[in-house]
LOTI-534591 format. One record per residue (C-alpha): x, y, z negated; residue in one letter. Coordinates in steps of 0.05 Angstrom, whole numbers, padded with zeros to 5 digits, always signed. Layout:
XYZA...
This chain:
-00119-00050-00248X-00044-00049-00239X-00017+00005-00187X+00048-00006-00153X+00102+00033-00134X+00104+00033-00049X+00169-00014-00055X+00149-00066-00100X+00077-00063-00067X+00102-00068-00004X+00151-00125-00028X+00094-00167-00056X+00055-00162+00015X+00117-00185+00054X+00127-00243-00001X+00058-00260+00009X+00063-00262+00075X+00130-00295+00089X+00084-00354+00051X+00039-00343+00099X+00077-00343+00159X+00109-00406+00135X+00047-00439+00122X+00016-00412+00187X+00066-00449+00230X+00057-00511+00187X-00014-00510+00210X-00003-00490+00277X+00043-00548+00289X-00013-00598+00258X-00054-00570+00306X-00019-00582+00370X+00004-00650+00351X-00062-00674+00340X-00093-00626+00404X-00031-00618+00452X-00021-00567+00494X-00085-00559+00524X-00126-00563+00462X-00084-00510+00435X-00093-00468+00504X-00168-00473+00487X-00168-00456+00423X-00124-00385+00448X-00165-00366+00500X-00228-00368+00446X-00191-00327+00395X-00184-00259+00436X-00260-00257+00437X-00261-00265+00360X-00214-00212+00352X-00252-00176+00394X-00318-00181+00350X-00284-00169+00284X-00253-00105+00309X-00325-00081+00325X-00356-00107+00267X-00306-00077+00220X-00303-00012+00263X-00237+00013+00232X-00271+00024+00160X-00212-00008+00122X-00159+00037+00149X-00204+00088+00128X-00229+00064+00063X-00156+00048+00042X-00134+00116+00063X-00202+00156+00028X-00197+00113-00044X-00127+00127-00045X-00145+00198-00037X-00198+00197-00091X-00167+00165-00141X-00112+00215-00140X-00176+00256-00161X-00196+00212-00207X-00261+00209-00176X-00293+00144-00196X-00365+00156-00171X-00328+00175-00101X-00299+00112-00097X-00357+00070-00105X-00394+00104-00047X-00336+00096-00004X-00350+00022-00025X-00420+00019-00018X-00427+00043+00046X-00371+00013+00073X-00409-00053+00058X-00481-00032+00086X-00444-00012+00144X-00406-00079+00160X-00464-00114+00134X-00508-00093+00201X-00453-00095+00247X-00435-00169+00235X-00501-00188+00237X-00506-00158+00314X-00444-00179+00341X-00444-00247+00315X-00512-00250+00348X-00486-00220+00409X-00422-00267+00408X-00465-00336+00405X-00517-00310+00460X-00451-00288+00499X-00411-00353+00489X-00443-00389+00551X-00438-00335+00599X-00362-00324+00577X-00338-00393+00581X-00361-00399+00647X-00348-00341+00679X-00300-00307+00645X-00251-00356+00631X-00271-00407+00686X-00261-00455+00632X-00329-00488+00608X-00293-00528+00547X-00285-00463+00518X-00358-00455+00497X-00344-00507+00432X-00295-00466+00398X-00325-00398+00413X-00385-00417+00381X-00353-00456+00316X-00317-00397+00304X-00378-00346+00305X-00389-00346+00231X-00325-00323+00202X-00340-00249+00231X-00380-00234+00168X-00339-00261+00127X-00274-00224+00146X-00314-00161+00163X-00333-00161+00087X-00269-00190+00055X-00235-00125+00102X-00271-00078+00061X-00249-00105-00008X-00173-00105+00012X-00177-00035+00037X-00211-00016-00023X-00145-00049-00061X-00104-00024-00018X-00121+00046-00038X-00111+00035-00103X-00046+00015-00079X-00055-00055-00120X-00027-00102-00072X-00041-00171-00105X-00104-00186-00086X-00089-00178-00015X-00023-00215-00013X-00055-00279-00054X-00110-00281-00010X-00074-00287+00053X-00035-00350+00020X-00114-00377-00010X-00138-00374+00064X-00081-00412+00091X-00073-00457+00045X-00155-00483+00055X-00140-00475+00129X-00075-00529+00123X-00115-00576+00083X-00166-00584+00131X-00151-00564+00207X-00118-00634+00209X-00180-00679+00177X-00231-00629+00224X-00186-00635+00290X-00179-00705+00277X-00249-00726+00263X-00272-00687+00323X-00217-00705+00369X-00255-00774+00398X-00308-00733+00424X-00257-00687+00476X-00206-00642+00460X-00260-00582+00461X-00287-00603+00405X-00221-00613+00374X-00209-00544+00389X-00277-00529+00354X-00257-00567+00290X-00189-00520+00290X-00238-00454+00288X-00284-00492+00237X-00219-00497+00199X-00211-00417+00199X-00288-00401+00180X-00276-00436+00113X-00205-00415+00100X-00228-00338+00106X-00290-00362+00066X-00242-00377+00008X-00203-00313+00018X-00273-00274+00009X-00297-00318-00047X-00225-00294-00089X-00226-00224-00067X-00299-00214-00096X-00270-00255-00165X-00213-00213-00167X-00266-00149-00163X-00316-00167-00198X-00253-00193-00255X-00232-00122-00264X-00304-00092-00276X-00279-00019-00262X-00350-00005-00213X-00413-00042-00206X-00433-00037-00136X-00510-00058-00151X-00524-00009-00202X-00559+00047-00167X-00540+00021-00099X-00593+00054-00055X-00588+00120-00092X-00513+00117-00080X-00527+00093-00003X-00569+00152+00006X-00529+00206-00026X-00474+00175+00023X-00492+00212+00089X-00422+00263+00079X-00393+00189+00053X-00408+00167+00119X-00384+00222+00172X-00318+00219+00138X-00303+00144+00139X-00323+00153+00215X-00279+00212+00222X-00220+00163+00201X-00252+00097+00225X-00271+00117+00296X-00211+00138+00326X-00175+00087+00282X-00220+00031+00321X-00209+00066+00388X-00131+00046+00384X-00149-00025+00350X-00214-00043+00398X-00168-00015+00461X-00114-00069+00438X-00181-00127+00421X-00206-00108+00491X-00128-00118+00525X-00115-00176+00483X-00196-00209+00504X-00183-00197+00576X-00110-00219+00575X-00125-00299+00578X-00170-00283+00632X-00126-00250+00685X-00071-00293+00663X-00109-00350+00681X-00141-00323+00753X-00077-00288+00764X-00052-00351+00759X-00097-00386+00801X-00076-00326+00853X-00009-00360+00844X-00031-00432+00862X-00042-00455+00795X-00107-00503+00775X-00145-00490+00717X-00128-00543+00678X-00049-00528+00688X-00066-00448+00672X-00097-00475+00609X-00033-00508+00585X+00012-00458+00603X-00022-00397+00567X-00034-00448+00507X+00056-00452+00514X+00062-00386+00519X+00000-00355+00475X+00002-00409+00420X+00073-00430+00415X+00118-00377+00438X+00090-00318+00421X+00068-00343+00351X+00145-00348+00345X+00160-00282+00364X+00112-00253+00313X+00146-00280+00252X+00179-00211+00226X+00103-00188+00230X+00094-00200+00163X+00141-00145+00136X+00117-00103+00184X+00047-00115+00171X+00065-00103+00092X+00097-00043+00112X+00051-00021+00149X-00010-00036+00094X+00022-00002+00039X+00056+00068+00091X-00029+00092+00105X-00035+00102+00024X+00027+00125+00008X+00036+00171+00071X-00037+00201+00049X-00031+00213-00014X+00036+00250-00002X+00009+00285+00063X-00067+00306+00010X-00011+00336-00038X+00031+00370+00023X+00095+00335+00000X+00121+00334+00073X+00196+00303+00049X+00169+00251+00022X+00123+00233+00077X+00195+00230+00118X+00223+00197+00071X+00176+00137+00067X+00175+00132+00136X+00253+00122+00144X+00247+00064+00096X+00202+00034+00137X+00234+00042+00204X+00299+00015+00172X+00273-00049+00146X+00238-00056+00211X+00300-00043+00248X+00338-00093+00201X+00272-00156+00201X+00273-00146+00277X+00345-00156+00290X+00345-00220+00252X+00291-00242+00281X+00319-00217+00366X+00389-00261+00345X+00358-00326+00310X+00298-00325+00367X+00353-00316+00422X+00392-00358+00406X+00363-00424+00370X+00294-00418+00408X+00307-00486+00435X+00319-00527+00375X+00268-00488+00343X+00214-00510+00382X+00237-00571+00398X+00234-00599+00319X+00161-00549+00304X+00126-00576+00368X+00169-00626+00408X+00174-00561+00470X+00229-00541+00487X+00209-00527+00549X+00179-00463+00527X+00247-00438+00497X+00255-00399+00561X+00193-00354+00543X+00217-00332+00471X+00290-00319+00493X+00263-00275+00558X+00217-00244+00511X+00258-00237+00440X+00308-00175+00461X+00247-00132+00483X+00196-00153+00409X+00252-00114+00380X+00212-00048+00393X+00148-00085+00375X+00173-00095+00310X+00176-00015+00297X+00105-00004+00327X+00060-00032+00253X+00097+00030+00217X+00094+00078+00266X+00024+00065+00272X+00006+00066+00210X+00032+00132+00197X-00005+00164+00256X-00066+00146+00223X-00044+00169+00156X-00025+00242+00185X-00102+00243+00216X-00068+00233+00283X-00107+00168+00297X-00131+00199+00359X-00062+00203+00393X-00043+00133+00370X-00117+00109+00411X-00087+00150+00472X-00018+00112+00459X-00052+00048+00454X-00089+00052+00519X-00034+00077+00568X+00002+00016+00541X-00055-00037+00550X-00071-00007+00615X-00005-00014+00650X+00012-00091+00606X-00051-00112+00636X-00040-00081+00708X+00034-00115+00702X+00007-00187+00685X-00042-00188+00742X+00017-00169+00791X+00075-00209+00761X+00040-00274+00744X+00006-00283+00807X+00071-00287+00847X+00090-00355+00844X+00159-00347+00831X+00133-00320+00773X+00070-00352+00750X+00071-00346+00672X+00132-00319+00663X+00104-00257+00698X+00059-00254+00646X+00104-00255+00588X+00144-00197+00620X+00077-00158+00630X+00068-00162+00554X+00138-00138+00539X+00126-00082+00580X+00067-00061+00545X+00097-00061+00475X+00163-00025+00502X+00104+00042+00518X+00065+00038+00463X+00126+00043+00420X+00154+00098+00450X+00092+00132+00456X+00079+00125+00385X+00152+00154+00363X+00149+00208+00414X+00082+00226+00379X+00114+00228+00310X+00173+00268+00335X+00120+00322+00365X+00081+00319+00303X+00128+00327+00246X+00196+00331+00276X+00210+00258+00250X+00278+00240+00273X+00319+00173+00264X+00389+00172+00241X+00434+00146+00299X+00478+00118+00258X+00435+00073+00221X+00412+00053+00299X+00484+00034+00323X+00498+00003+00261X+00440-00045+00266X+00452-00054+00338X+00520-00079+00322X+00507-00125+00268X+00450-00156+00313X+00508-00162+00375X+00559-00194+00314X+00512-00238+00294X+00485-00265+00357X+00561-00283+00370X+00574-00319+00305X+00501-00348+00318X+00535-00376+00384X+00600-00402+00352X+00546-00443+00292X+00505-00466+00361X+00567-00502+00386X+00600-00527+00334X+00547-00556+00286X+00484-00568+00327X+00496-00642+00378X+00423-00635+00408X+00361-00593+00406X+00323-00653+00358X+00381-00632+00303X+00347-00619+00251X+00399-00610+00185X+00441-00576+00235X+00400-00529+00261X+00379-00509+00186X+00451-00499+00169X+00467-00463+00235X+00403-00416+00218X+00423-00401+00145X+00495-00388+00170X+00479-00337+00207X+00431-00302+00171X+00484-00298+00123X+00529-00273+00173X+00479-00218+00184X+00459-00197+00118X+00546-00188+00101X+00538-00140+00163X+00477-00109+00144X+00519-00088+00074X+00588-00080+00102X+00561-00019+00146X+00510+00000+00101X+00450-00011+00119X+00430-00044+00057X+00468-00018-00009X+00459-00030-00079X+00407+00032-00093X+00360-00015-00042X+00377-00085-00085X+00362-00051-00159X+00289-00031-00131X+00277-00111-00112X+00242-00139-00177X+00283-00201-00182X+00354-00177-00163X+00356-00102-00190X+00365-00129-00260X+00433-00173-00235X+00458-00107-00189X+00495-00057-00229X
């Protein structure tokens, strides 16, 4: 099985998942041209709960198993490594099985109560299966992960969105006739199989390399695994405490948005559409640079671990750095392209431009959520996963205390709503870097920071000039794309005119180190 370096590993994630960004929008827009904004409201509020469920079924065990395999095969310890695997799967095995059974039985009772919304029953329930399926697909990519073998992973992602695009329009089409609930439903449907697929070519992809058979002396392994066990919960526990604290923010968040909306005036129906806007169009948006950050952010846990199990405390600083710069440098790209051509963006993706206002309040402050993957990742790579739990909570604590008290002022309404958020990922981020500064006496270079902060001010003027001069109207679409690339281009000069990329960074790129000399 072929090991990467952390660069080319992380490189292949964020390829994969630029693929599947771009493909995730692509099916996003089928869906709310076929559903609207309402069906697409509907099908947000449901996902929260999911989210919820998987967090709890998968109970943290692939930040753990990712950061344990690495660990033991920089021992070499093959037997280790397959009882990190077997239990790993025993364990996710029960806890699917309950909390997909407590997530039907619960799907009445939250529909109608919680989110006052009854037509939300249809897609909570469609969507039930796929817990069991990404609870055990988790466990195979972590066990890749620590092996620091990236492929699997990133083709996956692109497998389950590609099965996702080729049927969420047939599924939300047939069932569309019947209300847009059920349209809604046929969306989820379309996510049960596309994870389905991922599983299905994760388990080819392990069972293709034959390095351990998991059903040779499995219960003899899955007793012998009680010490097994008490250290993937040592990892996993806290690790879930900071993910289930963000689950339980991000399940209850379409429900005070909605009543705190309500407070504001605001009839169901109307709450509906605007948390679909904001939820399922804008924010979507906003979460584009995710996918380097989420790369980053897969590949920092083994790489900080192993470095941290061999006490090589430079490079632990030194991987970290990378990260935060090409965090820093995604995330200002993003803040000026989001800023400034949110309006034709959305108005050629989903025909909204209405909802430009959301991204543009809401771009300047994602900056800092664009720095929060890495830094999170390496709290739990340093064993400081209880901190980052502790982190997590003061910031979901005061973002949900902030949307109940913005968005029910109706000069507010949802916009209230979308500032709570920000203010919720401005904490955690700080909180996270102020724990990593205590820790290890991590430090950021301040001239890398006003160097990226300028390039992000230049570009967002030359992003202004393009605006003018070659877009006539938000529907533009060849001039928007040429406005786009023009400034990125514009960035990326500035981005190697101060320095902040140089030619050390472009010979470690597969493709263009061989041309760079």
């Amino acid at each position: 099985m072929s090991k990467q370096t952390f660069l080319r590993g992380t490189l292949l994630l964020i390829f994969a998942g630029l693929i599947t960004k771009i493909l995730g929008f692509i099916n996003r827009i089928v869906m709310y041209r076929v559903m609207g904004d309402e069906g697409v409201g509907l099908y947000m509020m449901a996902v929260p709960t999911l989210i919820l469920t998987i967090t709890l079924t998968r109970l943290g065990l692939p930040v753990a198993i990712s950061k344990m395999v690495a660990e033991a095969d920089a021992e070499g310890d093959r037997q280790k490594i397959k009882r990190i695997l077997i239990v790993s799967l025993s364990v996710t095995a029960v806890l699917s099985i309950v909390f997909t059974t407590i997530m039907v039985l619960a799907a009445p009772v939250l529909s109608k109560v919680f989110f006052t919304d009854e037509r939300t029953f249809y897609p909570l329930i469609a969507i039930a299966p796929v817990v069991s399926i990404v609870a055990m697909s988790s466990v195979l990519r972590g066990y890749f992960q620590g092996l620091q073998n990236m492929r699997p992973s990133a083709y996956s992602q692109v497998i389950e969105q590609i099965v996702r695009i080729c049927l969420v329009a047939i599924l939300t089409g047939a069932f569309l006739p019947y209300g847009v609930e059920f349209a809604a439903a046929g969306a989820m449907i379309s996510v049960v199989l596309g994870e389905l697929a991922s599983l299905l070519y994760m388990f080819s992809m392990f069972k293709m390399k034959k390095r351990i058979k998991i059903r040779n002396n499995f219960f003899s392994y899955l007793k012998g695994g009680r010490k097994t066990f008490k250290d993937l919960m040592a990892i996993s526990l806290p690790t879930t405490g900071s993910q289930l604290i963000g689950s339980l923010s991000y399940f209850f968040e379409p429900i005070i948005v909605v009543r705190s909306l309500a407070i504001a005036g605001l009839a169901t129906t109307i709450a509906t559409r605007q948390y679909g806007n904001l939820a399922g169009l804008a924010i979507p948006l906003l979460f584009l640079p995710t996918f380097i950050t989420f790369s980053l952010q897969v590949s920092l846990v083994p790489a900080i671990s192993e470095a941290y199990a061999q006490k090589q405390y430079k490079q632990i600083q030194h991987r970290l750095s990378q990260a935060i710069r090409l965090s820093m440098v995604a995330g200002g790209l993003s803040v000026v392209i989001m800023y400034i051509f949110a309006k034709p963006l959305l108005e050629i993706m989903y025909d909204a431009p209405h909802v430009a206002i959301y991204v543009q309040v809401m771009a300047p402050f994602f900056f800092f959520f664009y720095f929060q993957g890495p830094l999170a990742a390496a709290l739990q790579a340093l064993d400081l996963a209880k901190a980052a739990m502790i982190n997590s909570f003061i910031g979901a604590a005061v973002k949900l205390a902030a949307i109940f008290f913005l968005a029910s002022r109706p000069e507010l309404g949802i916009m209230g709503a979308a500032l709570g958020i920000v203010i919720g990922i401005l904490l955690v981020t700080l909180l996270h870097f102020a724990t990593l500064v205590k820790a290890i006496g991590f430090s950021i270079v301040v001239s890398d920071v006003l160097k990226g902060v300028a390039s992000i001010i230049l570009a967002s003027y030359a992003g202004h000039l393009f605006y003018k001069v070659l877009i006539d109207a938000p529907s533009d679409i060849p001039g928007s794309i040429f406005a786009i690339i023009s400034t990125t281009i514009v960035y990326a000069l500035l981005l190697l005119l101060l320095g902040l990329i140089n030619r050390n960074d472009l010979r470690r790129l597969p493709i263009i180190g061989k041309y760079v000399h």
